[in-house]
PyMOL CGO cylinders between C-alpha atoms (Angstrom):
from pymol import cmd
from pymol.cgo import CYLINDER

trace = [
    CYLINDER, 138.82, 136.15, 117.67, 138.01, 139.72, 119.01, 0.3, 1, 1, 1, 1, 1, 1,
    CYLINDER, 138.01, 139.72, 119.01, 135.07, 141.89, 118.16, 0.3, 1, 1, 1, 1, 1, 1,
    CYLINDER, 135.07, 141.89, 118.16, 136.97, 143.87, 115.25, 0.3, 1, 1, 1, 1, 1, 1,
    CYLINDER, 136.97, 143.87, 115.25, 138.00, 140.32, 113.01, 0.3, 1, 1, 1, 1, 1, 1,
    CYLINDER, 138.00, 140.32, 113.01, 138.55, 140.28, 108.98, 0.3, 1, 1, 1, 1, 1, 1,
    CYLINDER, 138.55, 140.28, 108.98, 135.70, 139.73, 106.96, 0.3, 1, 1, 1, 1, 1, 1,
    CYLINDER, 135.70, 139.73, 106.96, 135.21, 140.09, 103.48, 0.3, 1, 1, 1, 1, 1, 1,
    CYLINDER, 135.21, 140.09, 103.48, 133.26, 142.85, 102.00, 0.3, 1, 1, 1, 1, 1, 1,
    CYLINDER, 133.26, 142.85, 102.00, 132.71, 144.13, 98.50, 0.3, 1, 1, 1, 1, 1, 1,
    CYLINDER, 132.71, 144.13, 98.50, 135.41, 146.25, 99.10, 0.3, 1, 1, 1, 1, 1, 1,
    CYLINDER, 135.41, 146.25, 99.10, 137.96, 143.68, 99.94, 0.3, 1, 1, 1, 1, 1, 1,
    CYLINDER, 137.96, 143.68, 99.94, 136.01, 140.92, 98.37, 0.3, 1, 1, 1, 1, 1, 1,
    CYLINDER, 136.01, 140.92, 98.37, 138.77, 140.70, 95.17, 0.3, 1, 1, 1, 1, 1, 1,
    CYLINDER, 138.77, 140.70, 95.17, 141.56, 141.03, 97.21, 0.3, 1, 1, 1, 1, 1, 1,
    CYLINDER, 141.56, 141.03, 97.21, 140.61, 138.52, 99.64, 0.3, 1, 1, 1, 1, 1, 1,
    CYLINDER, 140.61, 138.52, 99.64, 139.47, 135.79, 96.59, 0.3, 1, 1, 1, 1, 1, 1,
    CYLINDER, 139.47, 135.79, 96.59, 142.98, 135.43, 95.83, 0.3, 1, 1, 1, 1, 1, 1,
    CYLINDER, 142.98, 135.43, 95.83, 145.16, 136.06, 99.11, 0.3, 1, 1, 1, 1, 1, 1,
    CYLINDER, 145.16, 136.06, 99.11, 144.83, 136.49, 103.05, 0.3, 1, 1, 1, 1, 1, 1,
    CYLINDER, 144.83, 136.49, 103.05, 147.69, 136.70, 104.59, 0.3, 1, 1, 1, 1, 1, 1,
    CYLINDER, 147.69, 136.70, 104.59, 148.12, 134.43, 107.18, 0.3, 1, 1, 1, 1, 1, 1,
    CYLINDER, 148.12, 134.43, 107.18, 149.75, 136.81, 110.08, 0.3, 1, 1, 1, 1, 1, 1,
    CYLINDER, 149.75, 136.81, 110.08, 146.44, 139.58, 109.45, 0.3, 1, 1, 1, 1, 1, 1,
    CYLINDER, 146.44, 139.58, 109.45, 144.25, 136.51, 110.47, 0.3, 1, 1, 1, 1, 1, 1,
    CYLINDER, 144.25, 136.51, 110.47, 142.82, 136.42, 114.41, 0.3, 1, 1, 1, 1, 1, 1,
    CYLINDER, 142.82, 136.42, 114.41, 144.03, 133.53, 116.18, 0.3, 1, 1, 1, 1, 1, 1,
    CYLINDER, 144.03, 133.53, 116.18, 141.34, 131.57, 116.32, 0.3, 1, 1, 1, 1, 1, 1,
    CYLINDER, 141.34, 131.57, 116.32, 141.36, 131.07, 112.22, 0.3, 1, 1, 1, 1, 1, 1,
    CYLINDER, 141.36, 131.07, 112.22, 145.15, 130.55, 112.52, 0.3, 1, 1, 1, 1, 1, 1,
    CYLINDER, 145.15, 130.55, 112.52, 144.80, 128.05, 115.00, 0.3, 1, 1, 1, 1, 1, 1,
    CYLINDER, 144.80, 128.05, 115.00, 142.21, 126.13, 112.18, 0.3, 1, 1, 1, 1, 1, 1,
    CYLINDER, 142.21, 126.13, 112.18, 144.63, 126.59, 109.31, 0.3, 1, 1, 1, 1, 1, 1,
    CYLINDER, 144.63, 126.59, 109.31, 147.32, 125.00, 111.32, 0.3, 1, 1, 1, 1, 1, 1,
    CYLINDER, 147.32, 125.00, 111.32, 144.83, 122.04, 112.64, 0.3, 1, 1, 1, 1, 1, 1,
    CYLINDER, 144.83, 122.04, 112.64, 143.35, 121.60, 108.53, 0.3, 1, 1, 1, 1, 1, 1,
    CYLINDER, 143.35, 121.60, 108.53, 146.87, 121.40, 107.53, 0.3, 1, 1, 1, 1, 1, 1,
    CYLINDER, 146.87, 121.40, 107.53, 147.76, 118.83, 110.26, 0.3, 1, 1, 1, 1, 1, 1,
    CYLINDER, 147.76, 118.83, 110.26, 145.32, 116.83, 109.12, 0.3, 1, 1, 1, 1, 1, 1,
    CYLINDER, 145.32, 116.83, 109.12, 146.15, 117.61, 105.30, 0.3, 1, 1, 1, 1, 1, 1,
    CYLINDER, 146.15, 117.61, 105.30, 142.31, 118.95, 105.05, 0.3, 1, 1, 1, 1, 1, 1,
    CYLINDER, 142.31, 118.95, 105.05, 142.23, 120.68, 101.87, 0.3, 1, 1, 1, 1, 1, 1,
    CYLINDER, 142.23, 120.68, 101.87, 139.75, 123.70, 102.70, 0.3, 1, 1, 1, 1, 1, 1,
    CYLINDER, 139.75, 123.70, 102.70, 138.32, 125.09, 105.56, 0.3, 1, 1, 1, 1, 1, 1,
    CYLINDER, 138.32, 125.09, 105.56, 134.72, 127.37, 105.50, 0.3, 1, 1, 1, 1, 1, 1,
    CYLINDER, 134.72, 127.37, 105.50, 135.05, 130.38, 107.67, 0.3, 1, 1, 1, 1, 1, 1,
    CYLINDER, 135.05, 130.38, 107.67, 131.71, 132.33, 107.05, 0.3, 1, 1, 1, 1, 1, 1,
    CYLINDER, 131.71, 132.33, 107.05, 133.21, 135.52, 107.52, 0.3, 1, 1, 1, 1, 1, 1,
    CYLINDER, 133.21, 135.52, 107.52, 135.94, 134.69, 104.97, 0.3, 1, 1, 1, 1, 1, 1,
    CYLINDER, 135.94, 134.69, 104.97, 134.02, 133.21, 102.41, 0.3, 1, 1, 1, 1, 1, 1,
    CYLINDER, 134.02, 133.21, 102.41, 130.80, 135.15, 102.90, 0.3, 1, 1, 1, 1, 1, 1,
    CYLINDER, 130.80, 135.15, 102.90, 130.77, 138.87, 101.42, 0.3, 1, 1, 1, 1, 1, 1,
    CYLINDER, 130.77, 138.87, 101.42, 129.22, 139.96, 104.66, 0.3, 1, 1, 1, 1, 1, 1,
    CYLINDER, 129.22, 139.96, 104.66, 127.83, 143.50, 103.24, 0.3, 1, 1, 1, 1, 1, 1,
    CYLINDER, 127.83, 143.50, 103.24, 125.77, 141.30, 100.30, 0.3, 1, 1, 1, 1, 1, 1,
    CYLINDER, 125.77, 141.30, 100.30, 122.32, 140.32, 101.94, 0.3, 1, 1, 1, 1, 1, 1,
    CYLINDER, 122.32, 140.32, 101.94, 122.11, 138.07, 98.48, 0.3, 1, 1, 1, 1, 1, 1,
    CYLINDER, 122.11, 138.07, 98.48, 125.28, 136.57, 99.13, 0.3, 1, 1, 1, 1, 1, 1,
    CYLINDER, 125.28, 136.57, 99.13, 124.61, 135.92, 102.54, 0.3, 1, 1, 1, 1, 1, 1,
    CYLINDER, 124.61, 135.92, 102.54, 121.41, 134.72, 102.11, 0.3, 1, 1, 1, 1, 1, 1,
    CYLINDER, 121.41, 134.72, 102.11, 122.95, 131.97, 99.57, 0.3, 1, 1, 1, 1, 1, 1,
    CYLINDER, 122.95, 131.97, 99.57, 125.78, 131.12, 101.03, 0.3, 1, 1, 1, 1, 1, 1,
    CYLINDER, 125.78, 131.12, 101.03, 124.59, 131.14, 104.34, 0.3, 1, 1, 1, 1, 1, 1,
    CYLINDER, 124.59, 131.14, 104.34, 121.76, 129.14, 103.02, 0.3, 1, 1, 1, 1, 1, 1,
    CYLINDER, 121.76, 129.14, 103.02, 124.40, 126.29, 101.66, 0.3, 1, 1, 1, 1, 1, 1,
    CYLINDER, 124.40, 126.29, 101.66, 126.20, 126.16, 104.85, 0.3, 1, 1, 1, 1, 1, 1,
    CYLINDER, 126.20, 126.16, 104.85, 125.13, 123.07, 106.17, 0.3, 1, 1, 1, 1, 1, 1,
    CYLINDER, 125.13, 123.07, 106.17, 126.22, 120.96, 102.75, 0.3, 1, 1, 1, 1, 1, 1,
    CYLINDER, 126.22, 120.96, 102.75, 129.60, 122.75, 102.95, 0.3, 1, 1, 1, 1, 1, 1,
]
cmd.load_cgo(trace, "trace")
């Protein structure tokens, strides 16, 4: 994905709740839309996506959850 990949932020964090676009996303995530929707997989975790990376609480819960997600 590159060293300088989207992530969601409290600055972006509203934005990105409601719509990424798909073409701003680093191949690697493109390539596992494309494979969930293959495979008709409703939703797909990416931690930097659905973490707000700049919210140590957030992190810590989410991150926390991961493994049942």
């Amino acid at each position: 994905g590159g060293i300088d990949f989207i992530k969601t932020t409290t600055m972006n964090q509203e934005r990105n709740s409601h719509r990424i676009s798909f073409s701003t996303l680093p191949q690697t995530f493109q390539d596992a839309v494309i494979i969930c929707r293959r495979f008709k997989i409703q939703y797909l975790w990416i931690d930097a996506l659905c973490v707000v990376r700049d919210d140590k609480e957030d992190m810590a819960r989410e991150l926390g959850r991961m493994c049942t997600i």
